[in-house]
N, C-alpha and C positions, 0 to 999 in steps of 0.2 A: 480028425484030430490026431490022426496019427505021424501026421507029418512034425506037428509040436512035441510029440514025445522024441523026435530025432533032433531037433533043435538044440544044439549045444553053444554057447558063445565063444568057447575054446576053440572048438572046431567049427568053425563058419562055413556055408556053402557058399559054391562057383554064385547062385544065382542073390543070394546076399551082397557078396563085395561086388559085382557087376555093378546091381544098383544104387548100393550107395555109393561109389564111387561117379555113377552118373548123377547122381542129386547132390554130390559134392561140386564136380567141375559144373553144374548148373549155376550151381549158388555160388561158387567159386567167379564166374564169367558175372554174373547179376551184380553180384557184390563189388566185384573189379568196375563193373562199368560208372555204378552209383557210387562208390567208393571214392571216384576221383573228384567227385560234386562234395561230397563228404571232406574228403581231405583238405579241398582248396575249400571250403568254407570253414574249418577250423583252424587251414593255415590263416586264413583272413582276420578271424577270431583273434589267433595268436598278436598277428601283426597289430589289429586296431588296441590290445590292450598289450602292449610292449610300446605304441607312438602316446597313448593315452601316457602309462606311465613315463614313459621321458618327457610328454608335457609339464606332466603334475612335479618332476624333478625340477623342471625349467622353470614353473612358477615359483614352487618352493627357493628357490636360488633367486628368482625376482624379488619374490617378497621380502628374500633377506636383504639384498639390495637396496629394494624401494624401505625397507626398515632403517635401516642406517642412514639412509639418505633424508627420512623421515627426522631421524636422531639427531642428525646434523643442520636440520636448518630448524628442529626446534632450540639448538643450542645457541645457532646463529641468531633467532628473535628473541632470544632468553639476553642477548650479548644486546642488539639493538634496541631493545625494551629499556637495561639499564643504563644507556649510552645516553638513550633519549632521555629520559629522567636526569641523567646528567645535566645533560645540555638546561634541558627545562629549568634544572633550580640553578643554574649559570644565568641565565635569562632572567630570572626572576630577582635573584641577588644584584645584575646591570638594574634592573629596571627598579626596584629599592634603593640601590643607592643613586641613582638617577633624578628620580623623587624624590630623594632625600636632599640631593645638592639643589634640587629645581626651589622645595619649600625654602631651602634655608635663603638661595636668592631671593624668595619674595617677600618672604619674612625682613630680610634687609630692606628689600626696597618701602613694602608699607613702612617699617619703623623709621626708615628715613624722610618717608611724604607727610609720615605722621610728626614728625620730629618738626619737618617745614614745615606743615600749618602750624603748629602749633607756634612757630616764630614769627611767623605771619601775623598770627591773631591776636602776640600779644605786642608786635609793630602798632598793630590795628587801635588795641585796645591805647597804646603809650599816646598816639598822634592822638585818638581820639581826648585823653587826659588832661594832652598837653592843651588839646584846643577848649577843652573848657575849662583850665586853668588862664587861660589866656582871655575866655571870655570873660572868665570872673576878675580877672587882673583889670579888663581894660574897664567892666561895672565900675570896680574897687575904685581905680583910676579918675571914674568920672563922679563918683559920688566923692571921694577924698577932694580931688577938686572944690566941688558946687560945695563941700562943709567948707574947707579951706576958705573957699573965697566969705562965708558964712561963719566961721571958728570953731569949735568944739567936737576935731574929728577923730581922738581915737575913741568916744563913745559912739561915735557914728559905726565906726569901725568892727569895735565888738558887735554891733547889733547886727550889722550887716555879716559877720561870719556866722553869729546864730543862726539866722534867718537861710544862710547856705547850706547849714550843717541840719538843719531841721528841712528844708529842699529837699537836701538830698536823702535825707533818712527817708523821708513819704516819699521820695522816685526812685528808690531803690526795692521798694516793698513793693 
C-alpha cells in the first residue's frame, strides 16, 4: 500500500498515462470501427424522418388541395341542385298549363257533344210530336168525317180531345 500513498493525480506516473493512453487508442479504434455502423444508421434515421417529414408537408399541401377542390364541386352541386329545381318547377309549370289548355279543350268539346245531343233529342222529341200530332189530326180527320157524314161534330170533337188529353195524362204517368 505504499505505493497509493505516492499516488498523486497532479503528478501522474510514466506507467498511468502509458496505459491509459493504450485503453484509450483501444476504445478509440473499437469505437471508430462500430462508430461508422452507428453514424450511418442515425444518418439513415435522419434521412428516413426528414422524407417522412416532407411527405407529411406534401400531404398536408394535398389535403389543402383535395380541400378546395372538395369546396369547389360542393359549390358546383349546391349551383346544379338549384338549377335542377329550376328546371323542375319549369317543367312542372309547361306541364300545368298544358293540362290546363288539354281540360279546357275537352271541356269545349263535351260541352259541345253535349250541346249536339242535346239538339238531337229535342229534333227527336219535335218529329216525334209532330207524328203524333199528325196521328191525332188524321183520328180527328176520320172521326170529323164519319160525324160529318152523321151531323153533330163539334161535340164529337170535344169529346174526342178529352178523351186524348186524359190518354195522354195516364201515358205520361
Amino acid at each position: 500500500m505504499t505505493f497509493l500513498a505516492d499516488f498523486s493525480v497532479m503528478n501522474p506516473s510514466f506507467g498511468l498515462l502509458f496505459w491509459t493512453s493504450v485503453i484509450f487508442i483501444f476504445v478509440w479504434l473499437f469505437l471508430g470501427r462500430y462508430f461508422g455502423v452507428i453514424r450511418d444508421a442515425l444518418k439513415t434515421r435522419e434521412d428516413s424522418i426528414d422524407k417522412a417529414l416532407h411527405e407529411a408537408d406534401l400531404a398536408r399541401e394535398e389535403m389543402k388541395n383535395l380541400k378546395s377542390k372538395h369546396e369547389d364541386l360542393e359549390k358546383q352541386a349546391r349551383e346544379d341542385r338549384l338549377r335542377i329545381l329550376k328546371e323542375a318547377a319549369d317543367i312542372k309549370e309547361d306541364i300545368l298549363q298544358k293540362a290546363k289548355e288539354e281540360a279546357g279543350v275537352r271541356k269545349r268539346e263535351m260541352i259541345a257533344a253535349a250541346q249536339e245531343e242535346i239538339e238531337n233529342r229535342r229534333k227527336e222529341m219535335e218529329v216525334d210530336l209532330y207524328n203524333e200530332v199528325g196521328q191525332i189530326s188524321i183520328k180527328l180527320a176520320g172521326e170529323v168525317m164519319k160525324r160529318e157524314l152523321q151531323g153533330n161534330h163539334e161535340e164529337f170533337i170535344g169529346t174526342k180531345l178529352k178523351e186524348f188529353r186524359e190518354e195522354e195524362l195516364t201515358s205520361n204517368f
